[in-house]
KEKE-3310 file (N, C-alpha, C; in steps of 0.2 Angstrom, whole numbers, plus 5000, padded with zeros to 4 digits):
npx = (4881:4878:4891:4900:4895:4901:4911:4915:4911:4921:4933:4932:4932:4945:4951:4946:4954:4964:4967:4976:4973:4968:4976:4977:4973:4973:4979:4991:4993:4994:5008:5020:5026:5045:5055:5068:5067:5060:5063:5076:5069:5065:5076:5080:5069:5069:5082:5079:5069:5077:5085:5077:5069:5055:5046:5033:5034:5022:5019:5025:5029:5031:5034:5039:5044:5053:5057:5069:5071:5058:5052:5052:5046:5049:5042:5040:5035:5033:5023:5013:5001:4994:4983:4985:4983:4984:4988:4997:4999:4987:4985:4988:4979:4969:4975:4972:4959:4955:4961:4953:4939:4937:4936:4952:4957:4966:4968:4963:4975:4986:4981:4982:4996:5001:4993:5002:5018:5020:5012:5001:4986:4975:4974:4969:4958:4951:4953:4947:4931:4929:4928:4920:4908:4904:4903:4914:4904:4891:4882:4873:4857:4848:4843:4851:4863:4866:4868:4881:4890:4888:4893:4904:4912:4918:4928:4933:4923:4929:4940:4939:4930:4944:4950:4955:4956:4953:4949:4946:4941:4941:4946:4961:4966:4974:4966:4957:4944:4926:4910:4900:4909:4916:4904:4907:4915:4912:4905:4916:4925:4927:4928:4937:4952:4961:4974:4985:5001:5007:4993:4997:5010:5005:4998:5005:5016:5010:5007:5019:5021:5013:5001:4991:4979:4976:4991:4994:4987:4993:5010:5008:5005:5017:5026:5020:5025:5037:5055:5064:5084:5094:5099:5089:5072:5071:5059:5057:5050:5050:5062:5073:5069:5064:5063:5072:5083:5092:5098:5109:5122:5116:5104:5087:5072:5054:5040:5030:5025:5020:5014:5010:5009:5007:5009:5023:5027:5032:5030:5040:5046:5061:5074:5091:5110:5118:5109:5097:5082:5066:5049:5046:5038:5035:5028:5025:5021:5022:5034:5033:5039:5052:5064:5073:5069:5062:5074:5083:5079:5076:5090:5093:5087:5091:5106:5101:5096:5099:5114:5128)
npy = (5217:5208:5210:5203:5193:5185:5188:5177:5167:5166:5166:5151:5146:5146:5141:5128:5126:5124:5112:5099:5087:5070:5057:5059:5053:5061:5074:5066:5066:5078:5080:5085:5073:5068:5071:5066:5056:5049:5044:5037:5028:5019:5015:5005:4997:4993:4986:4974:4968:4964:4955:4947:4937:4931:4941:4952:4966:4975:4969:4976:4985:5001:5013:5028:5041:5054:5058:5065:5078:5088:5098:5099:5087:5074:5063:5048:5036:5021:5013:5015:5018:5006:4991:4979:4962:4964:4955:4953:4966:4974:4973:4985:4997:4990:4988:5004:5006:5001:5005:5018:5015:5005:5001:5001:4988:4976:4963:4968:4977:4965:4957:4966:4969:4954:4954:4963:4962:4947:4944:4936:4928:4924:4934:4943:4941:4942:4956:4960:4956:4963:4977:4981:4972:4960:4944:4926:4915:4902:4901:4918:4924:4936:4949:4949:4945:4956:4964:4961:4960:4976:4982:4976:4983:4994:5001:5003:5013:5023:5025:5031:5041:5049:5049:5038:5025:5010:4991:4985:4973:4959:4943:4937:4921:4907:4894:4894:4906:4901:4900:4914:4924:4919:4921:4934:4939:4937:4935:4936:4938:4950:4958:4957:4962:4975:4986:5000:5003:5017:5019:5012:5018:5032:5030:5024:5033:5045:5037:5039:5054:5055:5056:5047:5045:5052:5059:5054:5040:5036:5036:5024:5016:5015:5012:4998:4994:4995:4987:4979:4979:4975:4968:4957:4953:4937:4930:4936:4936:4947:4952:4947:4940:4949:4968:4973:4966:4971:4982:4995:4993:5000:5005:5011:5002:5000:4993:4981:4967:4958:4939:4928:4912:4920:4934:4944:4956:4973:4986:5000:5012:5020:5024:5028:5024:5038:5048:5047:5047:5038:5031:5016:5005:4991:4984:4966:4956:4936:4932:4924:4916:4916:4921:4929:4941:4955:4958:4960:4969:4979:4982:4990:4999:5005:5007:5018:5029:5033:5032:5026)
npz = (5061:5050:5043:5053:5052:5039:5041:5051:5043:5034:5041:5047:5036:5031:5040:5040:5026:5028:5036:5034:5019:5024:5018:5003:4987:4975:4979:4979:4967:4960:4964:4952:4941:4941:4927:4927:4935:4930:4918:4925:4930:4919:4914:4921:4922:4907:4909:4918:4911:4903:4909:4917:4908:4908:4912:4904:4899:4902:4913:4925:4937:4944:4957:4963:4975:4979:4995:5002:5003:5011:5007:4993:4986:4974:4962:4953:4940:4931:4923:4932:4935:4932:4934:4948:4955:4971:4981:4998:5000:5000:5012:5018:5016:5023:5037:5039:5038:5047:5060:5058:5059:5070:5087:5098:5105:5113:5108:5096:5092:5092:5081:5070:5072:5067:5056:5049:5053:5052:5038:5041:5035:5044:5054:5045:5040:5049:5054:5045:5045:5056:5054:5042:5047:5044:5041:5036:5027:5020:5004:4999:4994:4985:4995:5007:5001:4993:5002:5010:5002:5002:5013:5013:5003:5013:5012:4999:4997:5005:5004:4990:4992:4995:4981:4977:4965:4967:4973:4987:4995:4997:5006:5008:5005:5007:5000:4999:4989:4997:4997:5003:5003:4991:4979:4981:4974:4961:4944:4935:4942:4944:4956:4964:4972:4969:4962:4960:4958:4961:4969:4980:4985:4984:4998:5005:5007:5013:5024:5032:5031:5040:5040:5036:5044:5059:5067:5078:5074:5062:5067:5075:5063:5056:5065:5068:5053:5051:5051:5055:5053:5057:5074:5062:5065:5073:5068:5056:5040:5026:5023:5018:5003:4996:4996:5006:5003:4996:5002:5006:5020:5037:5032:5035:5037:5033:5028:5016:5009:4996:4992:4977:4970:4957:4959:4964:4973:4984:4994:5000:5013:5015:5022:5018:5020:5015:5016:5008:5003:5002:4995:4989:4978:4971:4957:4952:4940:4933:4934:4949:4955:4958:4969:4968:4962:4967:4973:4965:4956:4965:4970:4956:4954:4968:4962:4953:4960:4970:4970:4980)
capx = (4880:4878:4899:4903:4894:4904:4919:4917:4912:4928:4937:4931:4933:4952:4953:4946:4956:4971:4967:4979:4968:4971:4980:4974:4978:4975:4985:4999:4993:4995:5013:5022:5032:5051:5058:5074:5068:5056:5069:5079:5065:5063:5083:5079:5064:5073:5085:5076:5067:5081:5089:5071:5064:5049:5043:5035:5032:5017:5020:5030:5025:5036:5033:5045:5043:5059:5054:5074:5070:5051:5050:5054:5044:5050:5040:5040:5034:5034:5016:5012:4992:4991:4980:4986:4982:4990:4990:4994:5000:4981:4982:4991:4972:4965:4976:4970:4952:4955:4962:4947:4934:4937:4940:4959:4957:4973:4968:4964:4984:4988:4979:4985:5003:5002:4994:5005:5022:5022:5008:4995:4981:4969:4973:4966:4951:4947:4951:4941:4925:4928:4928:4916:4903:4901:4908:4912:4899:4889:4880:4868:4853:4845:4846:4858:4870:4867:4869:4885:4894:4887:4898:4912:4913:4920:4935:4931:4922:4931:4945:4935:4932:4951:4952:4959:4951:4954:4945:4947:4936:4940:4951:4969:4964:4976:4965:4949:4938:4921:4904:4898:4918:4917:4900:4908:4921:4907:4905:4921:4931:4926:4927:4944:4956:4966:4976:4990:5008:5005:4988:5000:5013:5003:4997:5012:5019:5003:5008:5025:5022:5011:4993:4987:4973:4981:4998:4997:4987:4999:5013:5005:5006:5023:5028:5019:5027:5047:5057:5075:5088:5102:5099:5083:5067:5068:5050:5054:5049:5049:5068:5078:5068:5062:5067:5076:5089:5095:5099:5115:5121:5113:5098:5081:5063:5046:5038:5024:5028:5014:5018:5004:5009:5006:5014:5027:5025:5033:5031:5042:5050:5068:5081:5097:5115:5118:5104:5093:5075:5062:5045:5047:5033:5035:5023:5026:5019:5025:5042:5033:5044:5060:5065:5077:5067:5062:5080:5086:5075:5079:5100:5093:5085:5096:5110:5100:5092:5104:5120:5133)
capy = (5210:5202:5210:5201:5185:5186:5189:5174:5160:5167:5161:5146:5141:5145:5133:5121:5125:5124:5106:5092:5081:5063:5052:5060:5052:5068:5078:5065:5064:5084:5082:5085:5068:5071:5069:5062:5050:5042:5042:5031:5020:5016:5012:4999:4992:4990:4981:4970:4966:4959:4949:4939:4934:4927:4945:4958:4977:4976:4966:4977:4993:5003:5020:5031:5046:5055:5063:5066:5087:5088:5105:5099:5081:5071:5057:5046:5030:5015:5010:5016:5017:4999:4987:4974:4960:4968:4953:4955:4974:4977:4973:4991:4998:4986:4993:5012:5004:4997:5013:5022:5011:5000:5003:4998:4985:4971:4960:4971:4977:4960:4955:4971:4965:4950:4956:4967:4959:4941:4944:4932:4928:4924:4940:4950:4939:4945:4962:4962:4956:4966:4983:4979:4971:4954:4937:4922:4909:4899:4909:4922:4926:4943:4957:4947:4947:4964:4971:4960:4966:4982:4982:4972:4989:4999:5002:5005:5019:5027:5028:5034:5049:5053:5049:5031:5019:5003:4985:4979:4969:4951:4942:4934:4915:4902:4889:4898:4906:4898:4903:4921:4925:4917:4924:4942:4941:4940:4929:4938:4941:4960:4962:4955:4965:4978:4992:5002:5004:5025:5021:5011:5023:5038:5028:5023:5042:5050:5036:5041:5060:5054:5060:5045:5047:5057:5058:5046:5035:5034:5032:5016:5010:5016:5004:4992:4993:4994:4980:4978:4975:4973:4960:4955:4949:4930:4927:4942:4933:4952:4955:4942:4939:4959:4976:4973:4961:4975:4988:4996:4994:5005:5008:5010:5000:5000:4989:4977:4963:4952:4937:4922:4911:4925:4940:4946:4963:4976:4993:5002:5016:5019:5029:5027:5029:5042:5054:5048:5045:5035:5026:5012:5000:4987:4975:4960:4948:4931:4929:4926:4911:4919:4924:4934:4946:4960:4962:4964:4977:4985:4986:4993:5008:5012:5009:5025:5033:5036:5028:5026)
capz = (5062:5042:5042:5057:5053:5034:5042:5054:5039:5031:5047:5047:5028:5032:5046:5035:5019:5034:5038:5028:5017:5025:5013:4996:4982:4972:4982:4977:4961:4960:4964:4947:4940:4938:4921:4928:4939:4926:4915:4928:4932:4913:4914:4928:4917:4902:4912:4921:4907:4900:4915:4919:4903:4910:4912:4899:4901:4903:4921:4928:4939:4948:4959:4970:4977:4984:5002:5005:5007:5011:5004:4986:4985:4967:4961:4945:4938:4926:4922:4939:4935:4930:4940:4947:4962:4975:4987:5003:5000:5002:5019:5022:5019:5029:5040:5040:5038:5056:5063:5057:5061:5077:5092:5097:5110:5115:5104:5088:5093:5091:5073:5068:5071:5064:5047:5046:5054:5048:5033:5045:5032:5048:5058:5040:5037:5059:5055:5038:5048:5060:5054:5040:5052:5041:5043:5031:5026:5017:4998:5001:4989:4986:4999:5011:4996:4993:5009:5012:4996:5002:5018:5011:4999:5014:5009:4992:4997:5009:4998:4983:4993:4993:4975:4974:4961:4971:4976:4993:4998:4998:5011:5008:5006:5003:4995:4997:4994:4997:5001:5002:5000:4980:4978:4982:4966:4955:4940:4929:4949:4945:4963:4967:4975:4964:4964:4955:4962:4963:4973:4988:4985:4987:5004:5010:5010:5020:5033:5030:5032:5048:5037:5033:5048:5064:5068:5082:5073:5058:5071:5074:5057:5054:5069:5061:5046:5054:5049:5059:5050:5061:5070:5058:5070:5072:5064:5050:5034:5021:5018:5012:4998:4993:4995:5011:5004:4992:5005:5013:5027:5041:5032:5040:5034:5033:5022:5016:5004:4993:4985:4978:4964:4951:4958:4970:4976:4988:4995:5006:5014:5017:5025:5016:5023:5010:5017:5004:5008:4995:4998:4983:4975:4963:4958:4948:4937:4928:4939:4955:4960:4956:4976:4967:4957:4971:4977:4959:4954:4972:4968:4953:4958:4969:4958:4948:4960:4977:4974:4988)
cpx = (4881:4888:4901:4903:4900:4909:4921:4917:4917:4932:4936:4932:4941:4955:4953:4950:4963:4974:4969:4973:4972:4971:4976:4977:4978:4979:4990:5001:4995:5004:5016:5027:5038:5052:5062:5073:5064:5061:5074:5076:5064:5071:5082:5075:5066:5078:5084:5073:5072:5085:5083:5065:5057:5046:5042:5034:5028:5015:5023:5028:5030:5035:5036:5044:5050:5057:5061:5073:5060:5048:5049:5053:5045:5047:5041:5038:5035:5026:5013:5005:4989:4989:4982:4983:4987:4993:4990:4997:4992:4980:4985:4983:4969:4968:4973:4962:4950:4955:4957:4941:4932:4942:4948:4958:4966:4973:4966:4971:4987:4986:4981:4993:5004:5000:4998:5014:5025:5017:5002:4987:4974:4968:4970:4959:4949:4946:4946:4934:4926:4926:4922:4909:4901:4907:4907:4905:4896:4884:4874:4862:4851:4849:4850:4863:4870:4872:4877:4891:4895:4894:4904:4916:4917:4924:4937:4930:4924:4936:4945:4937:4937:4954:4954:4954:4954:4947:4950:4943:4935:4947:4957:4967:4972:4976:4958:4949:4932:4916:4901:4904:4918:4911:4902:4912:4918:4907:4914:4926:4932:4927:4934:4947:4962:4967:4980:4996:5008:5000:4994:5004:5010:4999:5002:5015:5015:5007:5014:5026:5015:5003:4988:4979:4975:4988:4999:4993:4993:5006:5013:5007:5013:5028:5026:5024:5036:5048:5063:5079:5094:5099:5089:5079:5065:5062:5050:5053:5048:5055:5072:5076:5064:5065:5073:5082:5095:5097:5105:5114:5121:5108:5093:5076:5058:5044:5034:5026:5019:5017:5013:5010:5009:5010:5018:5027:5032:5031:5036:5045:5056:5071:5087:5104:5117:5114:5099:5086:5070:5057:5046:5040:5034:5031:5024:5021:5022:5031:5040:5036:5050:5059:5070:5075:5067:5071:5083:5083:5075:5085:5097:5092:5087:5103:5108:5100:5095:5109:5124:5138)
cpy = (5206:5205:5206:5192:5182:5183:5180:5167:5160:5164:5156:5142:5140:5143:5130:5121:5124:5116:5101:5088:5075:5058:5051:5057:5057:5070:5074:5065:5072:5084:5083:5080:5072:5067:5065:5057:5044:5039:5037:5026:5016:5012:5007:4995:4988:4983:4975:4966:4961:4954:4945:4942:4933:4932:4951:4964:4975:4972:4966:4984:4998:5012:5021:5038:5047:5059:5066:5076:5085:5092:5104:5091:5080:5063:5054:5037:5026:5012:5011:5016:5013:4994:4980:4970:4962:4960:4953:4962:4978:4975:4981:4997:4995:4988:4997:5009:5002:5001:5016:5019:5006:5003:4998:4992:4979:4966:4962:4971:4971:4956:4960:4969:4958:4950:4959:4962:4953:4940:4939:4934:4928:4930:4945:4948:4942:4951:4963:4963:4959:4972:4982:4976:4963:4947:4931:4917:4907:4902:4910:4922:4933:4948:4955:4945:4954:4967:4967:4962:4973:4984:4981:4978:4995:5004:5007:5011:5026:5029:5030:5036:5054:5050:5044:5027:5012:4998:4985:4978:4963:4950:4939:4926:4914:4897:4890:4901:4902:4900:4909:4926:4922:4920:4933:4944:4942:4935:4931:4941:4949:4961:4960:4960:4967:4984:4995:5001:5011:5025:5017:5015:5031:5034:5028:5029:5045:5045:5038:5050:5059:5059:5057:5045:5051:5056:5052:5041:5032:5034:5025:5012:5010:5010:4999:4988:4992:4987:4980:4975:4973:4974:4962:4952:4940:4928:4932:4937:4942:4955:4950:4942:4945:4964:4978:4972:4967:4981:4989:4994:4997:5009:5008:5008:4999:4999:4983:4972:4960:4948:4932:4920:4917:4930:4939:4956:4966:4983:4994:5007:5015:5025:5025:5029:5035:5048:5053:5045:5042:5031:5022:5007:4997:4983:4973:4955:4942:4929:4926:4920:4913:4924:4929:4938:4953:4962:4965:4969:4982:4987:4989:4999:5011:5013:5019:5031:5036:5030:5030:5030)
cpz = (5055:5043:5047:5055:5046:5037:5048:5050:5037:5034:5046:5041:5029:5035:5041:5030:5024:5035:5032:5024:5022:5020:5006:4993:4977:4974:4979:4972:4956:4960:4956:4946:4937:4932:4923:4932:4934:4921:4917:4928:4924:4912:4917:4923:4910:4905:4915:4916:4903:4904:4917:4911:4902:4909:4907:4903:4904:4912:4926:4930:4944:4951:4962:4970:4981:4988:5004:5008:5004:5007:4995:4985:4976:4968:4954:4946:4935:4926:4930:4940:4934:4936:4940:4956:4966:4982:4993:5005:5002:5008:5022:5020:5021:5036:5043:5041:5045:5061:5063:5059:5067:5083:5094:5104:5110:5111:5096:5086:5089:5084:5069:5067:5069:5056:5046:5045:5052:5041:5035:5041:5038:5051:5052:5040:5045:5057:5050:5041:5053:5061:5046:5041:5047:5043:5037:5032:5021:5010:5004:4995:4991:4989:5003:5007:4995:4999:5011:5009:4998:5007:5018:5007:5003:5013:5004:4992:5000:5005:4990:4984:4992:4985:4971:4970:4965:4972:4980:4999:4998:5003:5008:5011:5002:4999:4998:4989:4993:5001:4996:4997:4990:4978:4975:4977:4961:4949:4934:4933:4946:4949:4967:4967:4968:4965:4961:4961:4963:4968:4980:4989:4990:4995:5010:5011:5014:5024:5034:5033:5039:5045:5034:5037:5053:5064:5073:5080:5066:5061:5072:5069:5056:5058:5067:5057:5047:5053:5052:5054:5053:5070:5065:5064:5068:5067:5056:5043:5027:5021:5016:5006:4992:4994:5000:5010:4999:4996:5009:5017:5031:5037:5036:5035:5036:5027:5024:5010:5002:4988:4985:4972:4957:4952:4965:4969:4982:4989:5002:5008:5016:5018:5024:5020:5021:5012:5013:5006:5004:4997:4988:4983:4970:4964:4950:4946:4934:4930:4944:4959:4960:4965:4973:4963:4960:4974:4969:4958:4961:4970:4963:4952:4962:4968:4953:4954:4967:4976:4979:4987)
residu = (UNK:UNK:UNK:UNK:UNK:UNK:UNK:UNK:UNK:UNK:UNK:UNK:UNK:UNK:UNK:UNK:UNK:UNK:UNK:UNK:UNK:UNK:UNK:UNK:UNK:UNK:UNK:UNK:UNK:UNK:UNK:UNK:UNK:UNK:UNK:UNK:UNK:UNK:UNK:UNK:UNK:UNK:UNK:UNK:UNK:UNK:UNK:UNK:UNK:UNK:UNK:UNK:UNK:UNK:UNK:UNK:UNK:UNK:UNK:UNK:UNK:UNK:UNK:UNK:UNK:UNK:UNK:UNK:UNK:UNK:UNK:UNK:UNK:UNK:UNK:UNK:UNK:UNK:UNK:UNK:UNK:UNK:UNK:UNK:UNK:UNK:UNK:UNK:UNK:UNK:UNK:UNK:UNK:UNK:UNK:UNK:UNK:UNK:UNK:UNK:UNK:UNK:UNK:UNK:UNK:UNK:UNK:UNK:UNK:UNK:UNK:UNK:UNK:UNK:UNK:UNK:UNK:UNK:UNK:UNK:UNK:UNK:UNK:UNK:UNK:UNK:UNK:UNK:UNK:UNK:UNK:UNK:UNK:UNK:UNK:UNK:UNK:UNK:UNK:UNK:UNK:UNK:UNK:UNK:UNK:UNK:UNK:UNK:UNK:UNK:UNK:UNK:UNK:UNK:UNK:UNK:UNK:UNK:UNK:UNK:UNK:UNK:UNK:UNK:UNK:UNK:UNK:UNK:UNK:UNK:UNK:UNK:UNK:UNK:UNK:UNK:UNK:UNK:UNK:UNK:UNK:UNK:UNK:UNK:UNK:UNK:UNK:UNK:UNK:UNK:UNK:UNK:UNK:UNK:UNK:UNK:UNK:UNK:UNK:UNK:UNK:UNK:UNK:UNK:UNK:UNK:UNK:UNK:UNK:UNK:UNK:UNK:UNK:UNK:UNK:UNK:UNK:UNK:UNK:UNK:UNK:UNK:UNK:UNK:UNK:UNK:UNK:UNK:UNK:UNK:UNK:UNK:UNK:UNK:UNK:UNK:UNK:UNK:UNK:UNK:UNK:UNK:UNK:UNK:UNK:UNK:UNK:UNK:UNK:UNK:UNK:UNK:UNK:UNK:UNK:UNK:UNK:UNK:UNK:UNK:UNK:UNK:UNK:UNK:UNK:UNK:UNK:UNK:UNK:UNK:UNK:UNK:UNK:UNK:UNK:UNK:UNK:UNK:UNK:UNK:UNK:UNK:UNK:UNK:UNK:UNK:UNK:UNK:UNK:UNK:UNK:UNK:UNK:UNK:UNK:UNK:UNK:UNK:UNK:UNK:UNK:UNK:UNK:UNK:UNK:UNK:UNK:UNK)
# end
């Protein structure tokens, strides 16, 4: 019996050691950076540097991973662990936070597609309350401050677990916030929404490799995140002026764009005519009215990284 019971934890540890992580950032962070690709991306950066002025090094972030053969994952970056407001790029884990957390009903579906599809600040502040279990309003004291930070924290926590240093816990205001919501940033906005360009990166690949939560719920986001390019969807407002606009023709997209006053952002996947395959992230600072900054630093990259 004690051989049999052995033998049978043994079985079971190897399930378990069998079962993918969901959307590790170790695991991405285990891959090993390519020389040559970091190498390219610092060519891009030099360059860029010097065609928009306005911007230094240090406000300028760049991650890609090439998926082109699966078996032989290359990644590399440009300040790829510097924290920056991500914008509305943190709505692709509020996203996943949604999936995991709520039930899907017809009008989740539909807040869902609009944070994602048109970047709809109202359908993020819904799902945030919603998968969180709080709601905006007027300040809190004490423990009803605690307890609504504590909630608004879910995130935070959930993707500790798999390794991420991130904040996301405040909503996508226009010309908020107020209330509880400015309360929650803290006296020195230590609680404001932050994140690297490697932490979306290694995100947007799990959904990408269909691991960010099941396959059929990271199918979900994948459509989500589909961008047409030919024709372009009437209402698309996230390629002309980003990663989209720089792309052959007959590629494929999936992408999240963020822009405030201060930054302009994207991440995305792509399928290149070429065969070439690449989730890309850049985040910007100190340009972020410049509509031509994200497409330039696209031709750039894939001037290095998959020409035609």
């Amino acid at each position: 019996m004690p051989i049999m019971r052995s033998l049978s934890v043994i079985a079971v540890l190897f399930v378990l050691a069998s079962v993918p992580a969901r959307a590790d950032f170790r695991e991405f962070k285990e891959v090993p950076a390519d020389p040559a690709i970091e190498t390219k991306l610092r060519h891009v950066a030099e360059d860029v540097l010097k065609d928009f002025p306005k911007m230094t090094a240090d406000n300028l972030a760049i991650s890609v991973i090439d998926v082109t053969n699966p078996s032989t994952v290359g990644r590399g970056d440009y300040h790829g662990d510097a924290n920056f407001y991500p914008a509305s790029v943190v709505k692709l884990f509020y996203m996943v936070e949604t999936y995991k957390h709520v039930k899907i009903t017809p009008e989740i579906e539909r807040a869902l597609h609009e944070m994602i599809a048109v970047s709809d600040n109202d359908a993020t502040a819904f799902l945030l309350d919603v998968f969180t279990d709080t709601c905006s309003g007027n300040e809190l004291d004490g423990r009803a401050l605690a307890k609504f930070m504590d909630k608004r924290r879910l995130a935070n926590k959930d993707f500790a677990r798999l390794g991420y240093d991130i904040s996301a816990m405040a909503k996508a205001w226009s010309f908020g916030p107020f209330g509880r919501d400015k309360q929650l940033l803290g006296p020195n906005r230590e609680n404001r929404n932050r994140m690297s360009a490697n932490s979306v990166a290694s995100l947007l690949y799990w959904i990408e490799r269909r691991r960010a939560l099941s396959p059929e719920q990271s199918q979900k986001m994948m459509d989500l995140l589909a961008r047409p390019m030919n024709p372009v969807r009437p209402e698309e407002n996230q390629i002309s002026e980003f990663f989209g606009a720089a792309l052959p023709a007959g590629s494929l997209l999936w992408s999240k764009a963020g822009w405030t006053s201060e930054v302009r952002h994207d991440a995305a996947y792509v399928e290149l005519p070429n065969g070439k395959k690449l989730v890309v992230v850049i985040f910007t600072r100190g340009a972020a009215d410049d509509v031509t900054l994200i497409p330039a630093i696209g031709r750039k990259l894939l001037a290095e990284l998959a020409p035609q």
